[in-house]
C-alpha positions in Angstrom: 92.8 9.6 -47.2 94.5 7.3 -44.9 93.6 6.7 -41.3 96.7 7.5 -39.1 95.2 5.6 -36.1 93.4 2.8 -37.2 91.0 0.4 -35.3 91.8 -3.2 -35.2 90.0 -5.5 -36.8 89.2 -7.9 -33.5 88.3 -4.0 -31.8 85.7 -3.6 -34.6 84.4 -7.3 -34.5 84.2 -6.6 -30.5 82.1 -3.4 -31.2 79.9 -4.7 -33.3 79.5 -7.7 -31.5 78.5 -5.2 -28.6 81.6 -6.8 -26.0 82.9 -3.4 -26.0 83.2 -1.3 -22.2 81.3 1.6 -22.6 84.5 4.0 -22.9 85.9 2.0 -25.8 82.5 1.9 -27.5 82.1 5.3 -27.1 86.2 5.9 -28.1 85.5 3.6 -31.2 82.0 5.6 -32.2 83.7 8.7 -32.1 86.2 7.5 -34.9 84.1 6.1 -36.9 82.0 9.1 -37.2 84.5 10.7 -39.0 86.9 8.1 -40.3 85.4 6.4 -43.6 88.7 4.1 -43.8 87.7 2.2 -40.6 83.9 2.7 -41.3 84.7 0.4 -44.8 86.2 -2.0 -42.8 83.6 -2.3 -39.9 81.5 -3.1 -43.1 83.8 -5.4 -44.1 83.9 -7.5 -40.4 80.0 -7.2 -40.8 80.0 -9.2 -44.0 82.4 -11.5 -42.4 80.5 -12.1 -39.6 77.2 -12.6 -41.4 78.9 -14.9 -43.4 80.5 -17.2 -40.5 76.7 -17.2 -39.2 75.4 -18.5 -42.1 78.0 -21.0 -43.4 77.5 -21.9 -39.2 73.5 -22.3 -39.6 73.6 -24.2 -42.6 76.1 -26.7 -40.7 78.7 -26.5 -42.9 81.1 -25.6 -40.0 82.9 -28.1 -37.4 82.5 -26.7 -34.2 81.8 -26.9 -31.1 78.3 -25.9 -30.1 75.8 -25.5 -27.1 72.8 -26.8 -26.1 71.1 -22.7 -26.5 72.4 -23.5 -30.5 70.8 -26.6 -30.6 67.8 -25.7 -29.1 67.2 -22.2 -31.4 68.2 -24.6 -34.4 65.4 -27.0 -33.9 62.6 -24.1 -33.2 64.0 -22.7 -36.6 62.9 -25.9 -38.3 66.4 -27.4 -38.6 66.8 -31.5 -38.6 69.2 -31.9 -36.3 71.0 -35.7 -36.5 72.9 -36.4 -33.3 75.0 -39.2 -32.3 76.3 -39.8 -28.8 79.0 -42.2 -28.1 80.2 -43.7 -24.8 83.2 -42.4 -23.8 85.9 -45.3 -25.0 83.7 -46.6 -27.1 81.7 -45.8 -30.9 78.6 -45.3 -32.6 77.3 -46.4 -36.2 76.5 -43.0 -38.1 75.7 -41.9 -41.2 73.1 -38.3 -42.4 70.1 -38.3 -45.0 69.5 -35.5 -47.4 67.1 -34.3 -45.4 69.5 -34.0 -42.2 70.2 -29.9 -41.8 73.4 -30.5 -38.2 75.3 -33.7 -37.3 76.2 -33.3 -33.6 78.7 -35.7 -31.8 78.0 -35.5 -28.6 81.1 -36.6 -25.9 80.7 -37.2 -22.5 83.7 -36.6 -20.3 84.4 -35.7 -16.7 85.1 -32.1 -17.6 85.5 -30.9 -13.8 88.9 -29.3 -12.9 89.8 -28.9 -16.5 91.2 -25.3 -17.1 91.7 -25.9 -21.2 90.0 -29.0 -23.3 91.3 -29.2 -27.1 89.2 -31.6 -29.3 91.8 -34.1 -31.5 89.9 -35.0 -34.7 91.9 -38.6 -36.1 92.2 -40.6 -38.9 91.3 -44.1 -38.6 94.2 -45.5 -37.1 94.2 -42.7 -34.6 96.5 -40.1 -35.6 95.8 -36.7 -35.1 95.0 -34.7 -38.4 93.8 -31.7 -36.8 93.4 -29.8 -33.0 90.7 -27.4 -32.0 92.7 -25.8 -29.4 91.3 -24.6 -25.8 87.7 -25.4 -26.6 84.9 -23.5 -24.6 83.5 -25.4 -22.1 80.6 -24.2 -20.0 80.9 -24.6 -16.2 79.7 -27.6 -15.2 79.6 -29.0 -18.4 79.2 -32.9 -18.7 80.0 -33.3 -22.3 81.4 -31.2 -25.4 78.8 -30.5 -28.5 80.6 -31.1 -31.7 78.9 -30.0 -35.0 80.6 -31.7 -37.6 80.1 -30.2 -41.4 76.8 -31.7 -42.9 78.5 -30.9 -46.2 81.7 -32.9 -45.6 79.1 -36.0 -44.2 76.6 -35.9 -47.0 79.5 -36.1 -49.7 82.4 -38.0 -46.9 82.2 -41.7 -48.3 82.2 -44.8 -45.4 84.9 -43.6 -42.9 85.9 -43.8 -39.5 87.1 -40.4 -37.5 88.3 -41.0 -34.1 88.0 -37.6 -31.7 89.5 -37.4 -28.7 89.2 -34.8 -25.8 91.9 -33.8 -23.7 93.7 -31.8 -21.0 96.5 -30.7 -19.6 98.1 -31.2 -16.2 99.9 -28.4 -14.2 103.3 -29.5 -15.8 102.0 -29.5 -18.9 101.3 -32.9 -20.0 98.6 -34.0 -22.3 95.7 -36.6 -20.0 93.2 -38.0 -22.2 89.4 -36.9 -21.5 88.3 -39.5 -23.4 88.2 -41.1 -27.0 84.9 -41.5 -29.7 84.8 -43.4 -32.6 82.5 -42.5 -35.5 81.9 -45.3 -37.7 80.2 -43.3 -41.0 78.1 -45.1 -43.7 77.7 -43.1 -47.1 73.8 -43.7 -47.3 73.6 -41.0 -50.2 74.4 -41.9 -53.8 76.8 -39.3 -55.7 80.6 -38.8 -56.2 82.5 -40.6 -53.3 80.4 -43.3 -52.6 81.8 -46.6 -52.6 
């Protein structure tokens, strides 16, 4: 039988995630009770979600992360490798086998900025991919970047340029900052050079 109202799926990720008001919960409870289309796909955000988490504890994830992440990370045991360039300037890098997160972490004078995307560049500096309107927390002082500890343990010697920026009230793009990751391959394997 097929549902003739179904719940979206950002509505089920919201209830499950709890980020529901109490009417919508309560509107989204009663469906499900009685509708096993949207109960199978509920499932099917769980697995979703419960795989994100777990692709984003093992590191294999580039996002950005806070300090409350960090923190549970390295109470859970995790080795947590974490490099912290000047703003304008770079940092030697590289991860062991033993390394379980590689965090970049860039300083900027985040005050007054409304939306923040993180530019991720090749070595000559052109952008090969944009995190859009990053969260930043209020008052935040820099942006927490995990990086994927699968790409770095298997990435051969590189340099990745990231850049944080803004926007103006016309619109225009003003640089945050710019941080240059100089990576050495330390681990043997496929890719190294």
């Amino acid at each position: 039988m097929n549902c003739s109202h179904p719940i979206d799926a950002a509505v089920l990720a919201d209830y499950w995630l709890g980020a529901l008001t109490k009417p919508e919960e309560e509107d989204a409870e009663e469906h499900l009770f009685t509708c096993d289309q949207c109960g199978a796909r509920l499932r099917e955000v769980i697995a979703l979600a419960e795989g994100v988490r777990q692709i984003a504890r093992e590191g294999s994830l580039r996002m950005v992360v806070s300090d409350s992440f960090l923190k549970r990370a390295a109470e859970e045991g995790l080795r947590i490798r974490e490099y912290a360039p000047p703003a304008g300037g770079g940092v030697q890098c590289t991860v062991t086998a033993e390394d379980d997160i590689l965090i970049g972490r860039l300083a900027a004078n985040l005050s007054g900025a409304k939306r923040v995307d993180l530019c991720i560049c090749d070595e000559r500096g052109v952008e090969q991919l944009r995190l859009p309107d990053i969260p930043i927390g209020s008052g935040a002082s820099s942006v927490v970047v995990q990086e994927s500890i699968t790409f770095a343990k298997t990435a051969p010697s590189n340099k990745m340029i990231m850049r944080l920026v803004t926007f103006d009230e016309a619109g225009s793009e003003r640089l945050l900052g710019e941080y240059t990751f100089n990576h050495t391959r330390s681990l043997p394997g496929p890719g190294a050079w």
